[in-house]
mmCIF file of the N, C-alpha and C atoms, coordinates in Angstrom:
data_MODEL
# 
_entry.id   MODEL 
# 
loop_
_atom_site.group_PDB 
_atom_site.id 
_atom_site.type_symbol 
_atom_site.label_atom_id 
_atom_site.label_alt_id 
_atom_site.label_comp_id 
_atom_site.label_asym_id 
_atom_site.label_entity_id 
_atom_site.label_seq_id 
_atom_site.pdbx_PDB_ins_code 
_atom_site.Cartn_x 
_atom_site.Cartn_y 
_atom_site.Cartn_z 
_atom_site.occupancy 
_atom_site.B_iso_or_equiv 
_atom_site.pdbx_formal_charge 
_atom_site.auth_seq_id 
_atom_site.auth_comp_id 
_atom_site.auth_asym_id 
_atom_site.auth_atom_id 
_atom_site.pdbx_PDB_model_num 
ATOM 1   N N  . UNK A 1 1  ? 0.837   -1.190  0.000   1.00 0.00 ? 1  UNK A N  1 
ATOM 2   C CA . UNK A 1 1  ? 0.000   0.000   0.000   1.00 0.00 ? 1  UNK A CA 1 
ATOM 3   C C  . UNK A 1 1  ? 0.875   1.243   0.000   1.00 0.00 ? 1  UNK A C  1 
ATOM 4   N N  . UNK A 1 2  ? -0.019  2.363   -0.955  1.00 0.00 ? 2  UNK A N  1 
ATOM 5   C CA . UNK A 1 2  ? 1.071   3.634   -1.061  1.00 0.00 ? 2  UNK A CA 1 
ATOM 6   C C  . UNK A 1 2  ? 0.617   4.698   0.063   1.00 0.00 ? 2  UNK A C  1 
ATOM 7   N N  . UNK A 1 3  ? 1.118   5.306   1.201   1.00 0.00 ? 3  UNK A N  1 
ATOM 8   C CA . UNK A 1 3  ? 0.654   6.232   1.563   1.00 0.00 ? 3  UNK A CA 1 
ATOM 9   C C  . UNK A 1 3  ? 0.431   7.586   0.926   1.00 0.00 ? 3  UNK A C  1 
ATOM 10  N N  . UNK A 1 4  ? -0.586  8.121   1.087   1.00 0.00 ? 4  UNK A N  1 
ATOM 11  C CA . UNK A 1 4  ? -0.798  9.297   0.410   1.00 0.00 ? 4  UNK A CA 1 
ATOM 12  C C  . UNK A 1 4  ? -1.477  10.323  1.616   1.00 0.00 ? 4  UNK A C  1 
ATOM 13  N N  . UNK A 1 5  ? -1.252  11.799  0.983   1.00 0.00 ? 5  UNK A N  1 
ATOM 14  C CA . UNK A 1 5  ? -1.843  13.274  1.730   1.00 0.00 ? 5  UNK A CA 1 
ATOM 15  C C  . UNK A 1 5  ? -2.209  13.891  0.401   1.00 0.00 ? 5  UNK A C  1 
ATOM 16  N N  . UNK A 1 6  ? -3.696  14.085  0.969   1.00 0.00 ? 6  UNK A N  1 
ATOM 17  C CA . UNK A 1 6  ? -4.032  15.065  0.175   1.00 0.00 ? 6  UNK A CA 1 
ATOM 18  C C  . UNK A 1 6  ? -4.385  15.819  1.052   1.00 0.00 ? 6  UNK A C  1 
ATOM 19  N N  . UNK A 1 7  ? -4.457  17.527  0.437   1.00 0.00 ? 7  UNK A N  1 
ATOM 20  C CA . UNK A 1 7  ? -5.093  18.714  1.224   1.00 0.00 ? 7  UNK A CA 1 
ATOM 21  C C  . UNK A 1 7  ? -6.536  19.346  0.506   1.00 0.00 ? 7  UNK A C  1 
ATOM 22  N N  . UNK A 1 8  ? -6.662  19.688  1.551   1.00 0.00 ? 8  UNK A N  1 
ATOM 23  C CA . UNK A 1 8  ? -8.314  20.336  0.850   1.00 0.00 ? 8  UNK A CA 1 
ATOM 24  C C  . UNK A 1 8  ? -8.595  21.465  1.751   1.00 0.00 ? 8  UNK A C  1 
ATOM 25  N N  . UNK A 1 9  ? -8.752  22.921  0.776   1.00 0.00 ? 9  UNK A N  1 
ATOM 26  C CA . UNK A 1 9  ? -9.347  23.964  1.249   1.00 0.00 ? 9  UNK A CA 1 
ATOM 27  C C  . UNK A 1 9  ? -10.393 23.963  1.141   1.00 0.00 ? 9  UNK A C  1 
ATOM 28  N N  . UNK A 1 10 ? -11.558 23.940  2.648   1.00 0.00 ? 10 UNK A N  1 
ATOM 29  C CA . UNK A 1 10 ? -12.675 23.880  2.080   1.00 0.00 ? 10 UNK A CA 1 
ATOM 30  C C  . UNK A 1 10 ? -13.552 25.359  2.017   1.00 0.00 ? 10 UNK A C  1 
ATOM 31  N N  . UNK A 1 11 ? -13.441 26.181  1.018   1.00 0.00 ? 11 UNK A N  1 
ATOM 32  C CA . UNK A 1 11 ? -13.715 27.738  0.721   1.00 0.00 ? 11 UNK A CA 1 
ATOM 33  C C  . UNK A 1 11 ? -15.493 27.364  0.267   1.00 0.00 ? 11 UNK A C  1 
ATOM 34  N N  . UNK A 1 12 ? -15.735 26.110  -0.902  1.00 0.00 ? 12 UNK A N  1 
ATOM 35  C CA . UNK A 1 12 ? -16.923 25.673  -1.276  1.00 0.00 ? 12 UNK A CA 1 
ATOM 36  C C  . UNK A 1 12 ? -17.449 24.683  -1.545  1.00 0.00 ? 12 UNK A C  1 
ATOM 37  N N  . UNK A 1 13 ? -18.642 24.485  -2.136  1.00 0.00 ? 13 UNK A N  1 
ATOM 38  C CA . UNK A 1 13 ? -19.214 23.076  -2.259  1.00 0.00 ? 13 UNK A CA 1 
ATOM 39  C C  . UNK A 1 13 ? -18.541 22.270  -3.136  1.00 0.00 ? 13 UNK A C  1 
ATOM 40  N N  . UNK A 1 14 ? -17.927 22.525  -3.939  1.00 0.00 ? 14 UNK A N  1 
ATOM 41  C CA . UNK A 1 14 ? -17.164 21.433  -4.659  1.00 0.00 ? 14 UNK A CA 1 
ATOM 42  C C  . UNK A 1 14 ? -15.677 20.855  -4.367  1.00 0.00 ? 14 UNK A C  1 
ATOM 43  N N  . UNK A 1 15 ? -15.077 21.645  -2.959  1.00 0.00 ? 15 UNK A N  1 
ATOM 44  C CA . UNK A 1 15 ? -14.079 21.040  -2.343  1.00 0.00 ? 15 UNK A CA 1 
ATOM 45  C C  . UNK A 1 15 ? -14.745 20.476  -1.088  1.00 0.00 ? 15 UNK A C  1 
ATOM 46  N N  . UNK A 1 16 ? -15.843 20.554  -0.680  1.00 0.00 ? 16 UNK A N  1 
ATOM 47  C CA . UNK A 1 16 ? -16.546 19.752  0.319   1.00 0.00 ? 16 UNK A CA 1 
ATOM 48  C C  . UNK A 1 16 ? -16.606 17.967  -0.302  1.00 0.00 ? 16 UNK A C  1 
ATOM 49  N N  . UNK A 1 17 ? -17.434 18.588  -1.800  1.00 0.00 ? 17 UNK A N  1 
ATOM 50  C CA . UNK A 1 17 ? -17.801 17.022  -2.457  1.00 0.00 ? 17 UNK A CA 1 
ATOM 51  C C  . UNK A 1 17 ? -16.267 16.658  -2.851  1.00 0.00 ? 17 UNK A C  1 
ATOM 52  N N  . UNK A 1 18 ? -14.893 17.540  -3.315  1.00 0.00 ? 18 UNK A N  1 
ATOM 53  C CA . UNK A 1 18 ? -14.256 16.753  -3.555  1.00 0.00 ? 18 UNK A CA 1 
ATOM 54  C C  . UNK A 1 18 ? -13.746 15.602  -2.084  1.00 0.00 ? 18 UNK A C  1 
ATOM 55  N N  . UNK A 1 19 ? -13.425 16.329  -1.059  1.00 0.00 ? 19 UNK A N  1 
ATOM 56  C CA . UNK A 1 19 ? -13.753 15.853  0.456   1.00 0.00 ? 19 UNK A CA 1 
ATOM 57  C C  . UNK A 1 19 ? -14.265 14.014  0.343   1.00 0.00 ? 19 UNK A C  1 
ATOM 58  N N  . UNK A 1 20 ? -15.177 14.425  0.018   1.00 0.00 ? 20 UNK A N  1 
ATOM 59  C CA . UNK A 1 20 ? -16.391 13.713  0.242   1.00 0.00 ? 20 UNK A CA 1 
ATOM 60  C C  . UNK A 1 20 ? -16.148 12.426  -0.676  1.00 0.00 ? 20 UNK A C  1 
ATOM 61  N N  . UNK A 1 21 ? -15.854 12.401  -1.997  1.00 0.00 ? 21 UNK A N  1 
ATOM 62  C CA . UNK A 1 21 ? -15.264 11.902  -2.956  1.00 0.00 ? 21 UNK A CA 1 
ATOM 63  C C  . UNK A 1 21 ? -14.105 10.675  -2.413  1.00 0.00 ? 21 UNK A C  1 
ATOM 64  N N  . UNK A 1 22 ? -13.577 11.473  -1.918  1.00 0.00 ? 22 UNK A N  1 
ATOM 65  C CA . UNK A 1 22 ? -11.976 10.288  -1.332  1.00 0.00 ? 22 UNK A CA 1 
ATOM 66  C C  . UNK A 1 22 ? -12.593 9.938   -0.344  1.00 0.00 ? 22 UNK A C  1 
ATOM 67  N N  . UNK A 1 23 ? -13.553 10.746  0.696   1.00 0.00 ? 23 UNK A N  1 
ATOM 68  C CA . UNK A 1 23 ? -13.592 9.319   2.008   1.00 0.00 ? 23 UNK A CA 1 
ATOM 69  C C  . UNK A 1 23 ? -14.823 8.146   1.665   1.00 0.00 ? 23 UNK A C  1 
ATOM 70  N N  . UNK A 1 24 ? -15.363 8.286   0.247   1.00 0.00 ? 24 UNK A N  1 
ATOM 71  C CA . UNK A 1 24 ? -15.949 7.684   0.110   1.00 0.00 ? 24 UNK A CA 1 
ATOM 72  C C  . UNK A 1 24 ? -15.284 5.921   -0.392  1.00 0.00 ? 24 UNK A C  1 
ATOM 73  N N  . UNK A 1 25 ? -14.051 6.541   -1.068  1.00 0.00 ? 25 UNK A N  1 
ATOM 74  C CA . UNK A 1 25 ? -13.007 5.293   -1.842  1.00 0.00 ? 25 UNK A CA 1 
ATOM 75  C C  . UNK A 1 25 ? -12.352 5.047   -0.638  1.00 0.00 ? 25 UNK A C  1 
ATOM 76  N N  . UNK A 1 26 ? -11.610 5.909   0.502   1.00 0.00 ? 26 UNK A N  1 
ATOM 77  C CA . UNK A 1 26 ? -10.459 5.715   1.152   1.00 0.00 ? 26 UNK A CA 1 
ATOM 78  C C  . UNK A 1 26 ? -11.163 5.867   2.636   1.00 0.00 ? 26 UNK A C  1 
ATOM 79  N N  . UNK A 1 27 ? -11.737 4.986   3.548   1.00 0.00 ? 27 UNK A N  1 
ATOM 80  C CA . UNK A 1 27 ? -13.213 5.184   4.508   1.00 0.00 ? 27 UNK A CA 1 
ATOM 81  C C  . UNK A 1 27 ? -12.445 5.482   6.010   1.00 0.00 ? 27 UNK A C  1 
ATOM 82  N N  . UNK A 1 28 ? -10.746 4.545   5.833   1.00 0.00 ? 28 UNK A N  1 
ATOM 83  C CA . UNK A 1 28 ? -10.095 4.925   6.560   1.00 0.00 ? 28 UNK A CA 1 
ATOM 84  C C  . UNK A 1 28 ? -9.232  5.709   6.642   1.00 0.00 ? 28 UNK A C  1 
ATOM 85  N N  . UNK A 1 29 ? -9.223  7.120   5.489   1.00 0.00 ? 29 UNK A N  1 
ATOM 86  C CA . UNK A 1 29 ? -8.361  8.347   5.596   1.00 0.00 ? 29 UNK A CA 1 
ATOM 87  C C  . UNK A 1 29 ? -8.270  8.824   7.135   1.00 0.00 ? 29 UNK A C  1 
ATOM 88  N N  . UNK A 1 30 ? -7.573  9.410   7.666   1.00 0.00 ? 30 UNK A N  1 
ATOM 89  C CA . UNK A 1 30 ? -7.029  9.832   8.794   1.00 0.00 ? 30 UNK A CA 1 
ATOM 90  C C  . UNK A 1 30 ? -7.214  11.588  8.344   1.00 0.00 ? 30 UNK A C  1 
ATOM 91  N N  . UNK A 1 31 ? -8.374  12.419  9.178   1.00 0.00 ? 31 UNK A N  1 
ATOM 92  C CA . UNK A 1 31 ? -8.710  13.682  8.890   1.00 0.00 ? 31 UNK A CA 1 
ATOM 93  C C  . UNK A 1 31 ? -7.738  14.532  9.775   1.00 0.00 ? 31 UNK A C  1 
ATOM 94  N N  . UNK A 1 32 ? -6.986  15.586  9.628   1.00 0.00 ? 32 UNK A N  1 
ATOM 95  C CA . UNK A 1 32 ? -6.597  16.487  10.497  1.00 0.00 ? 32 UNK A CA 1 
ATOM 96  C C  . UNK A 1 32 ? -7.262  18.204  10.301  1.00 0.00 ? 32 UNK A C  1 
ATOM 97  N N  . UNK A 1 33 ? -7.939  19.124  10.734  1.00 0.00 ? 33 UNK A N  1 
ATOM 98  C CA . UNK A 1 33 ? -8.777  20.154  10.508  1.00 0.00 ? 33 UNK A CA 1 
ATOM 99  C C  . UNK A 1 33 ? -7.925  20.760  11.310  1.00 0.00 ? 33 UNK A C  1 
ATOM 100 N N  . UNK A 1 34 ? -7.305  21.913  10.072  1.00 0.00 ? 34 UNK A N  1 
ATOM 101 C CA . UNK A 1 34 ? -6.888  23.182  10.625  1.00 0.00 ? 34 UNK A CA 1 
ATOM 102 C C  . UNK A 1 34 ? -8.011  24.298  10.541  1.00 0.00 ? 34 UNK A C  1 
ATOM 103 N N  . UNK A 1 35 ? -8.478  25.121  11.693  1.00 0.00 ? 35 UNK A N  1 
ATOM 104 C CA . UNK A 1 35 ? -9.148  26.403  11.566  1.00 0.00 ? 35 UNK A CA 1 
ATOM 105 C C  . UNK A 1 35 ? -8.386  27.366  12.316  1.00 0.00 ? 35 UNK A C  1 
ATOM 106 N N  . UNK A 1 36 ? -9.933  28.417  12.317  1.00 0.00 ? 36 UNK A N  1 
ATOM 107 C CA . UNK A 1 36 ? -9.037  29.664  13.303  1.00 0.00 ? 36 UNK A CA 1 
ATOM 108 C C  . UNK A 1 36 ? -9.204  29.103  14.418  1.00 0.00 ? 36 UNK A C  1 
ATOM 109 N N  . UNK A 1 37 ? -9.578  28.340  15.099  1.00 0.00 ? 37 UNK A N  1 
ATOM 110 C CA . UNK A 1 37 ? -10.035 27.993  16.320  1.00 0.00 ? 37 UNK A CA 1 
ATOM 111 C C  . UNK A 1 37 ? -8.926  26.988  17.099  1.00 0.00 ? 37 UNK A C  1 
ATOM 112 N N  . UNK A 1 38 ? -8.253  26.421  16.357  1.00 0.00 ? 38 UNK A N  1 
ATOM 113 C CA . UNK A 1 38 ? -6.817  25.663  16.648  1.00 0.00 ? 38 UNK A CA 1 
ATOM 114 C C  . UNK A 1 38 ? -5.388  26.434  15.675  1.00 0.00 ? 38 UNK A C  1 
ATOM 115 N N  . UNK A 1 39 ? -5.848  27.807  15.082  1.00 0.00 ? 39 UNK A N  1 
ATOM 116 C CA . UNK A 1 39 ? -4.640  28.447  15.248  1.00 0.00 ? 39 UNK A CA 1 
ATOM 117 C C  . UNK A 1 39 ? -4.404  28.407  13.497  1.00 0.00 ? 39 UNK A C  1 
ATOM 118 N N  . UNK A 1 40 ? -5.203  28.357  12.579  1.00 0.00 ? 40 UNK A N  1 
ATOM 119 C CA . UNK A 1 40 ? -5.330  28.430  11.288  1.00 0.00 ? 40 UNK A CA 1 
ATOM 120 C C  . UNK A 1 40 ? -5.729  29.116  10.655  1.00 0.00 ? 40 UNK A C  1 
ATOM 121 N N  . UNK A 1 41 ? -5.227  30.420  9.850   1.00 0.00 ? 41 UNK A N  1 
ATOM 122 C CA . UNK A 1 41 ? -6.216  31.172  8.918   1.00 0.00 ? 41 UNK A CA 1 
ATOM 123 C C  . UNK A 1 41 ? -6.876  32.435  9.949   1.00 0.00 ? 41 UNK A C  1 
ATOM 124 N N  . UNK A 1 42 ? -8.263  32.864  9.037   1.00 0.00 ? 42 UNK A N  1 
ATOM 125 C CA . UNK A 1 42 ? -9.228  33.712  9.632   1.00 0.00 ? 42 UNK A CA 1 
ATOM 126 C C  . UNK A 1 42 ? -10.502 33.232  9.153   1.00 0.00 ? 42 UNK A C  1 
ATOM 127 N N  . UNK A 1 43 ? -10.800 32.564  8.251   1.00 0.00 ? 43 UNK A N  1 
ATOM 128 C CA . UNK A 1 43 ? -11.572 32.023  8.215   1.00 0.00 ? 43 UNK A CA 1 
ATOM 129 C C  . UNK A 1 43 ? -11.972 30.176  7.194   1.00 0.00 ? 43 UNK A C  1 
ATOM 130 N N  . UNK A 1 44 ? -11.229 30.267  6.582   1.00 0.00 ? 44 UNK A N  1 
ATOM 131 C CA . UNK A 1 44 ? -11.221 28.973  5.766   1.00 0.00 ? 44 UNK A CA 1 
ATOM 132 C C  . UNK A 1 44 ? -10.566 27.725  6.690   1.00 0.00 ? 44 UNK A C  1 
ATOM 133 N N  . UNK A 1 45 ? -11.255 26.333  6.292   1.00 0.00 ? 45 UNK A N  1 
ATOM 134 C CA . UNK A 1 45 ? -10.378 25.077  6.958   1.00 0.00 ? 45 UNK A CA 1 
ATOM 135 C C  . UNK A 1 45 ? -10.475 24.449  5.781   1.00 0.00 ? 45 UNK A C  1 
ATOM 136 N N  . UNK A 1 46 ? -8.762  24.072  6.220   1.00 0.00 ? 46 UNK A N  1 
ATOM 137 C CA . UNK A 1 46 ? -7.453  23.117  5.985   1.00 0.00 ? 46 UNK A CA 1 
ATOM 138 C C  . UNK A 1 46 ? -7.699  21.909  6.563   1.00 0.00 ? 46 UNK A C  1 
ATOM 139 N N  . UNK A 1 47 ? -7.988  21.469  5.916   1.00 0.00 ? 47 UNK A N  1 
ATOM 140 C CA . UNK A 1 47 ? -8.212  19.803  5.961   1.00 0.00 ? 47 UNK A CA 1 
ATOM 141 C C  . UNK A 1 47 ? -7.265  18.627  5.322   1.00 0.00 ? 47 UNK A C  1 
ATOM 142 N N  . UNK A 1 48 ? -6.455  17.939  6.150   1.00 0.00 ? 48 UNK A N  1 
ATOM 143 C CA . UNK A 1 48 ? -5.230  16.885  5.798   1.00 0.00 ? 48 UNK A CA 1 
ATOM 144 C C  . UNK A 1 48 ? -5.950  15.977  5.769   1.00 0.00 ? 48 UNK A C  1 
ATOM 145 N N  . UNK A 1 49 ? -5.931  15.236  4.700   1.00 0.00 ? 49 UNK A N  1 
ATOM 146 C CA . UNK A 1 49 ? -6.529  13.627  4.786   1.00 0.00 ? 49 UNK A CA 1 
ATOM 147 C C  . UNK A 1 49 ? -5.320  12.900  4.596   1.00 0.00 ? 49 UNK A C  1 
ATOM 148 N N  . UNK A 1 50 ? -4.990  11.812  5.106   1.00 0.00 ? 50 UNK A N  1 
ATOM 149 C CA . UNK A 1 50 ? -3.872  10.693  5.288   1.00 0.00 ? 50 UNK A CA 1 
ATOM 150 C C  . UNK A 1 50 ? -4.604  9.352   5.232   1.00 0.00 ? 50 UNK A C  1 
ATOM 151 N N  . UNK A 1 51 ? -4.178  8.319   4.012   1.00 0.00 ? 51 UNK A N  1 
ATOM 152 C CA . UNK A 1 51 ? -4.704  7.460   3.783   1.00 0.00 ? 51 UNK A CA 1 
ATOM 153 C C  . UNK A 1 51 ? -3.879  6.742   2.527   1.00 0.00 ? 51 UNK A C  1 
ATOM 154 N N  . UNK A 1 52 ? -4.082  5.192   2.821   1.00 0.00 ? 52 UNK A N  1 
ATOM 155 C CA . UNK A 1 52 ? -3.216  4.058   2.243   1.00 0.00 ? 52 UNK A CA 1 
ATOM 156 C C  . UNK A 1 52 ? -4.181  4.455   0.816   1.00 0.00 ? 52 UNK A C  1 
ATOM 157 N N  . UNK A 1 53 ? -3.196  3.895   -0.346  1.00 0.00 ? 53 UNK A N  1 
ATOM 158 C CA . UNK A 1 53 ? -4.026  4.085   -1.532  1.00 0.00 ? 53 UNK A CA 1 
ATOM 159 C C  . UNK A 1 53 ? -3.630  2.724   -2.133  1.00 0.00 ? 53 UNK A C  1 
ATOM 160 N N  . UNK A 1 54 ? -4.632  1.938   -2.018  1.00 0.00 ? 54 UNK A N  1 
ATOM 161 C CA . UNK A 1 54 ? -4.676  0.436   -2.467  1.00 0.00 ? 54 UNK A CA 1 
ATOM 162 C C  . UNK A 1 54 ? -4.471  0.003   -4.464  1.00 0.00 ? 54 UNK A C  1 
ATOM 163 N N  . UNK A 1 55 ? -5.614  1.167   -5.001  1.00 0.00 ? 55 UNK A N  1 
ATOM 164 C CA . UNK A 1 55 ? -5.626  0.779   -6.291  1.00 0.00 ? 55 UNK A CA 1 
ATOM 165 C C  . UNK A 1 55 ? -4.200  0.835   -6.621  1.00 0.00 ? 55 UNK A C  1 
ATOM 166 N N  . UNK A 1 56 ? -2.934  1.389   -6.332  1.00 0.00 ? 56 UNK A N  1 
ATOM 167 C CA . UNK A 1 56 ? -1.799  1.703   -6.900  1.00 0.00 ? 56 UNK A CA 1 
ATOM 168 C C  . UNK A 1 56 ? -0.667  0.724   -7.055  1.00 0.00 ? 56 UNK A C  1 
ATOM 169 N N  . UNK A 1 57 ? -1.329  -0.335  -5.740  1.00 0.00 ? 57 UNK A N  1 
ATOM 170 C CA . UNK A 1 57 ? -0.408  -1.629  -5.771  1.00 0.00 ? 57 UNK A CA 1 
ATOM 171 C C  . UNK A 1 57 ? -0.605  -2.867  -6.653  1.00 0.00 ? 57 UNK A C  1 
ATOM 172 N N  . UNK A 1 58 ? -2.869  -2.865  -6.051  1.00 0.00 ? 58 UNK A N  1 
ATOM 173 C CA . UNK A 1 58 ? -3.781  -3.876  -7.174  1.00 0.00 ? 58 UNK A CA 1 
ATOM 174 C C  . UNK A 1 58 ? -2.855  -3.272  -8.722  1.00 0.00 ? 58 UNK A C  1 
ATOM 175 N N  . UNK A 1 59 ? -2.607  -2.478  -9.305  1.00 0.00 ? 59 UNK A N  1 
ATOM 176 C CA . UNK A 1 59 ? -2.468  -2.023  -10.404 1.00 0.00 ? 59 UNK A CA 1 
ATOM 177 C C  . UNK A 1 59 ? -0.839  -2.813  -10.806 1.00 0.00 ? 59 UNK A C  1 
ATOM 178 N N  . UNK A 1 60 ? -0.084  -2.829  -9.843  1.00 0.00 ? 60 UNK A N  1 
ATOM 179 C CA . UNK A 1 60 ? 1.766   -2.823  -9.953  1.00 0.00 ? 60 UNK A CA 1 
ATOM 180 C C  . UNK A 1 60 ? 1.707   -4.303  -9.843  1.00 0.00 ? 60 UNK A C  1 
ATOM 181 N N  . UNK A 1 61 ? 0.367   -5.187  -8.863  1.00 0.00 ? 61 UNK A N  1 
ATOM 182 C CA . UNK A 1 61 ? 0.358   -6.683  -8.696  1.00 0.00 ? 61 UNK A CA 1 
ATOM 183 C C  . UNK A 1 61 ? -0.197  -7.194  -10.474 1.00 0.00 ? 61 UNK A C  1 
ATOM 184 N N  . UNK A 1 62 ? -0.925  -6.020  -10.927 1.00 0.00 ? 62 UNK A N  1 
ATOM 185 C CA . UNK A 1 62 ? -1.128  -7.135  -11.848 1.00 0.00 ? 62 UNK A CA 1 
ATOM 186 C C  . UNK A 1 62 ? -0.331  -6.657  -13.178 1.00 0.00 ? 62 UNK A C  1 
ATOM 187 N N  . UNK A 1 63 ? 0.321   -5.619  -13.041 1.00 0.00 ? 63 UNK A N  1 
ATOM 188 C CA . UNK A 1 63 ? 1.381   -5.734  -14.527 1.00 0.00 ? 63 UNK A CA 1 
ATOM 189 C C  . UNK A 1 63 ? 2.464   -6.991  -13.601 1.00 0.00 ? 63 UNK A C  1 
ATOM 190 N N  . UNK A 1 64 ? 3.151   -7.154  -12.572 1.00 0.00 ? 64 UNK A N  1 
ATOM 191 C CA . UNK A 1 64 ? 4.079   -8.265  -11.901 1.00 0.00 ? 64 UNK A CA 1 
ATOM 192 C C  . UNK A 1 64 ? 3.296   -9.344  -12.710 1.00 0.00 ? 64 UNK A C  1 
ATOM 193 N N  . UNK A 1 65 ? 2.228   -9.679  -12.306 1.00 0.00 ? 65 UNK A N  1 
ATOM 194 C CA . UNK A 1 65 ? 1.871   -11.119 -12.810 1.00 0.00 ? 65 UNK A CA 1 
ATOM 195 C C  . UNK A 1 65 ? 1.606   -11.213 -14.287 1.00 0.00 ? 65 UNK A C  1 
ATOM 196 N N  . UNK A 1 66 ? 1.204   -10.130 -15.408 1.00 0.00 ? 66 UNK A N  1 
ATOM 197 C CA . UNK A 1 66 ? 1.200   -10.523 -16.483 1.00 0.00 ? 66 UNK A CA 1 
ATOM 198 C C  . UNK A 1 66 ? 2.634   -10.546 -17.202 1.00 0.00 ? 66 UNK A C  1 
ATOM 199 N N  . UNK A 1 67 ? 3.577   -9.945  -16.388 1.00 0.00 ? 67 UNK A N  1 
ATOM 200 C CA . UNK A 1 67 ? 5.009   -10.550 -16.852 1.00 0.00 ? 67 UNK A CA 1 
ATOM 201 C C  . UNK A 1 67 ? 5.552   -11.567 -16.227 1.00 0.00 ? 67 UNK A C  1 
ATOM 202 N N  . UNK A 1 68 ? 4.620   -12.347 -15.692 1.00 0.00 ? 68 UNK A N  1 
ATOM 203 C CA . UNK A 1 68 ? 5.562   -13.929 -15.166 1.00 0.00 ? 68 UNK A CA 1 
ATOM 204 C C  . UNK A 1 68 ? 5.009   -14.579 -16.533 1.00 0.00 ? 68 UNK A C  1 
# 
């Protein structure tokens, strides 16, 4: 498995749904929320998602096996 970070400003609805999008594929992303309220910005949150990305290996297992 590959670890991956993605970030997401969430300013509007289509970085909410993009949000929304990955924890729907990745259920165990790991969320971290920066605001003003823990010392972020003035008004927008910074959102870290941390999460294994499976399709990338399924993908590397099966070019390995169509070259055996």
């Amino acid at each position: 498995m590959t670890r991956k970070i993605n970030v997401f400003s969430l300013r509007s609805r289509d970085e909410v749904d993009s949000l929304n999008a990955l924890l729907k594929t990745h259920s165990k992303a790991k969320l971290t929320y920066m605001t003003p309220s823990n010392g972020y910005g003035s008004g927008d949150a910074l959102v870290i998602a941390d999460y294994e990305n499976d399709e990338e290996d399924n993908e590397n297992e099966i070019r390995k096996q169509s070259s055996i």
